[in-house]
MDAnalysis code that builds the backbone (N, CA, C; Angstrom):
import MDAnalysis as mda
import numpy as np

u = mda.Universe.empty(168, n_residues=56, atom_resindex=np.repeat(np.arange(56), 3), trajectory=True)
u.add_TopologyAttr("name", ["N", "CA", "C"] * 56)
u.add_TopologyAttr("resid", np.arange(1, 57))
u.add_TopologyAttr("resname", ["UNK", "UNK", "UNK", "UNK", "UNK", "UNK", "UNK", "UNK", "UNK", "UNK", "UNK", "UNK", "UNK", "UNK", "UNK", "UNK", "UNK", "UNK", "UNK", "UNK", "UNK", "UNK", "UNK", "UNK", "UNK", "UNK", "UNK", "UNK", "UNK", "UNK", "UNK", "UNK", "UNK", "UNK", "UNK", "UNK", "UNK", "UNK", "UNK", "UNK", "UNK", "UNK", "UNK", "UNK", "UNK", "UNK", "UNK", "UNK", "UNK", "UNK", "UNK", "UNK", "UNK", "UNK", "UNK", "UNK"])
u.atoms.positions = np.array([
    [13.735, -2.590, -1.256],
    [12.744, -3.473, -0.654],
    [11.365, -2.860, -0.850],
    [10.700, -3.120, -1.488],
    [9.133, -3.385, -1.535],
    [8.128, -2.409, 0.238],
    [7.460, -1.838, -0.518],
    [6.609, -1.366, 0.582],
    [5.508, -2.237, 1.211],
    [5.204, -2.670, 2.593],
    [4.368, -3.355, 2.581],
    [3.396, -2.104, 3.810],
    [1.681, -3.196, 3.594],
    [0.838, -2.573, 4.876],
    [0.778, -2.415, 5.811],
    [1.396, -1.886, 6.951],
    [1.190, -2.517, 8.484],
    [-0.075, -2.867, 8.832],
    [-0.276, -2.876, 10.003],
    [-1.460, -3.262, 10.728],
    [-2.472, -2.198, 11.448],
    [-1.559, -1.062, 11.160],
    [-2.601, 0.582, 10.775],
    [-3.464, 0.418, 9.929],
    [-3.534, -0.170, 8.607],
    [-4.715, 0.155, 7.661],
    [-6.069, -0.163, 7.893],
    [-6.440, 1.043, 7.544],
    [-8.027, 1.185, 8.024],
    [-9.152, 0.871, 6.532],
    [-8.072, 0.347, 5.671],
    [-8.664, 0.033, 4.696],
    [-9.849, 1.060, 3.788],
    [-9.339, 2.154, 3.844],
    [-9.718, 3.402, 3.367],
    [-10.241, 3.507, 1.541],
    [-9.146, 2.739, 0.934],
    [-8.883, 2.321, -0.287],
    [-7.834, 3.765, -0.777],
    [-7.753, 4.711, -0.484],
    [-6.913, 5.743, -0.607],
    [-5.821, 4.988, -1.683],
    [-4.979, 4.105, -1.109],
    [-3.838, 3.972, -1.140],
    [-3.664, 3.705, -3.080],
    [-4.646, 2.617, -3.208],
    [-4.714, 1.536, -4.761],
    [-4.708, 2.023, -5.537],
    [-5.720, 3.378, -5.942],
    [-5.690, 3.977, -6.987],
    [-4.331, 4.586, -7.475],
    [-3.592, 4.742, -6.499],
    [-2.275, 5.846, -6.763],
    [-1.188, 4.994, -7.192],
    [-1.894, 3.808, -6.722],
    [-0.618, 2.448, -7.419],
    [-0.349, 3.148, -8.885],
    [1.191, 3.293, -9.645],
    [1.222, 2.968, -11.289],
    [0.998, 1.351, -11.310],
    [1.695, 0.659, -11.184],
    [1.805, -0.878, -10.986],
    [0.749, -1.583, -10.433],
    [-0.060, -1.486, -9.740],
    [-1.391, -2.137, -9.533],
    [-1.183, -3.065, -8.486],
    [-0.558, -2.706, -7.787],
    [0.670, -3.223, -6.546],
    [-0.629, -3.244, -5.819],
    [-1.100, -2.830, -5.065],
    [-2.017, -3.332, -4.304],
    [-3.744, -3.523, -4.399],
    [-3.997, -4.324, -3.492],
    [-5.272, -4.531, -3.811],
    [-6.093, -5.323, -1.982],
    [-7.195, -5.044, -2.328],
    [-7.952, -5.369, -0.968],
    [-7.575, -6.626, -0.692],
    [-7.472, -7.061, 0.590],
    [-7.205, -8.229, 1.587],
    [-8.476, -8.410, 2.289],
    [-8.342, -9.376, 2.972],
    [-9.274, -9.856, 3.874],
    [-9.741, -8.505, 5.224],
    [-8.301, -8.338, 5.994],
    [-8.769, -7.370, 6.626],
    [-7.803, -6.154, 6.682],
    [-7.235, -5.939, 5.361],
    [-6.181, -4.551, 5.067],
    [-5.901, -4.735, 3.547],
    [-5.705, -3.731, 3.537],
    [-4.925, -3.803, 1.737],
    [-3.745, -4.425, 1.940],
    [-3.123, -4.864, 0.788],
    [-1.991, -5.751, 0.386],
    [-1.209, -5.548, -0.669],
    [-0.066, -5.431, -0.822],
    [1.030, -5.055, -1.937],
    [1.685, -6.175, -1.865],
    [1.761, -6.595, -3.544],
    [2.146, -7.525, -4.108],
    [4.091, -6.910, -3.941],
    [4.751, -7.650, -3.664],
    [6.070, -7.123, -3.626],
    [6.717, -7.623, -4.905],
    [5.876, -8.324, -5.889],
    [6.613, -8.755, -7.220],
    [6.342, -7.276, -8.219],
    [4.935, -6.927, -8.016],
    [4.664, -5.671, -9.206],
    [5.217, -4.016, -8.105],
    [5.564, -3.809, -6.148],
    [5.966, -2.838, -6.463],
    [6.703, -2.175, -6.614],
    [7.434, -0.813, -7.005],
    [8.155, -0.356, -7.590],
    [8.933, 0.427, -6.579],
    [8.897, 0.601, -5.546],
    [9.125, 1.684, -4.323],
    [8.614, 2.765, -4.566],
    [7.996, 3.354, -5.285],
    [7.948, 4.498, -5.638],
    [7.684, 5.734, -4.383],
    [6.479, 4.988, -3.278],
    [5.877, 5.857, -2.287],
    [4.309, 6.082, -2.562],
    [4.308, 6.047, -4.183],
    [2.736, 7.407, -4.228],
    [2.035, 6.936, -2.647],
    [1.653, 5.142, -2.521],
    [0.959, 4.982, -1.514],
    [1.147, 5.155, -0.523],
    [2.301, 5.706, -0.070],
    [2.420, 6.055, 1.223],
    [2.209, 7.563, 1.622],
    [2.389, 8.393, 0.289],
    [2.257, 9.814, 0.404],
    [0.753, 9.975, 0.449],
    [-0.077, 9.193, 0.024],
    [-1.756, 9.715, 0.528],
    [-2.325, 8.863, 1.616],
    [-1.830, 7.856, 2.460],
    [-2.660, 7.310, 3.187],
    [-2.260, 8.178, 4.944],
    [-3.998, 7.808, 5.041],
    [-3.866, 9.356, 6.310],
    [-3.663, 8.518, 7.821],
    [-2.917, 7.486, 7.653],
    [-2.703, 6.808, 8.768],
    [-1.162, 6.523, 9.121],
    [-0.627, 6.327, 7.624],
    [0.747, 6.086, 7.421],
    [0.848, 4.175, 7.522],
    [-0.158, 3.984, 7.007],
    [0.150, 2.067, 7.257],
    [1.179, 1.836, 6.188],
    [1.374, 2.033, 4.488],
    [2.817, 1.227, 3.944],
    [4.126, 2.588, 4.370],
    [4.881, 1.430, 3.859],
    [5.869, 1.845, 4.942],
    [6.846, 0.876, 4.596],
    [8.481, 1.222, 4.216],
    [9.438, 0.071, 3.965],
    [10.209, -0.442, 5.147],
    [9.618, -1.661, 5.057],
    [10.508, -2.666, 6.732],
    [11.905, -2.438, 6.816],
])
């Protein structure tokens, strides 16, 4: 299952760059991961300093 944002993100941008897949990208009021391009991999969860993605 696909990582998504909770409602922690402080919208840092931390997370996007570390995408390989390009899985996420800015939202209205949090970043957002496309669950078609991501891969599970983590990178984004291993640098964001809040812990918002996260697999449901």
């Amino acid at each position: 299952m696909s990582y998504v944002i909770s409602e922690e993100c402080v919208s840092c941008g931390a997370c996007a760059p570390e995408c390989p897949t390009q899985a996420i990208t800015e939202g209205d009021d949090k970043y957002v991961i496309d669950p078609e391009k991501c891969i599970e991999c983590g990178a984004c969860a291993d640098v964001c300093p809040v812990g918002a993605p996260h697999q449901p």
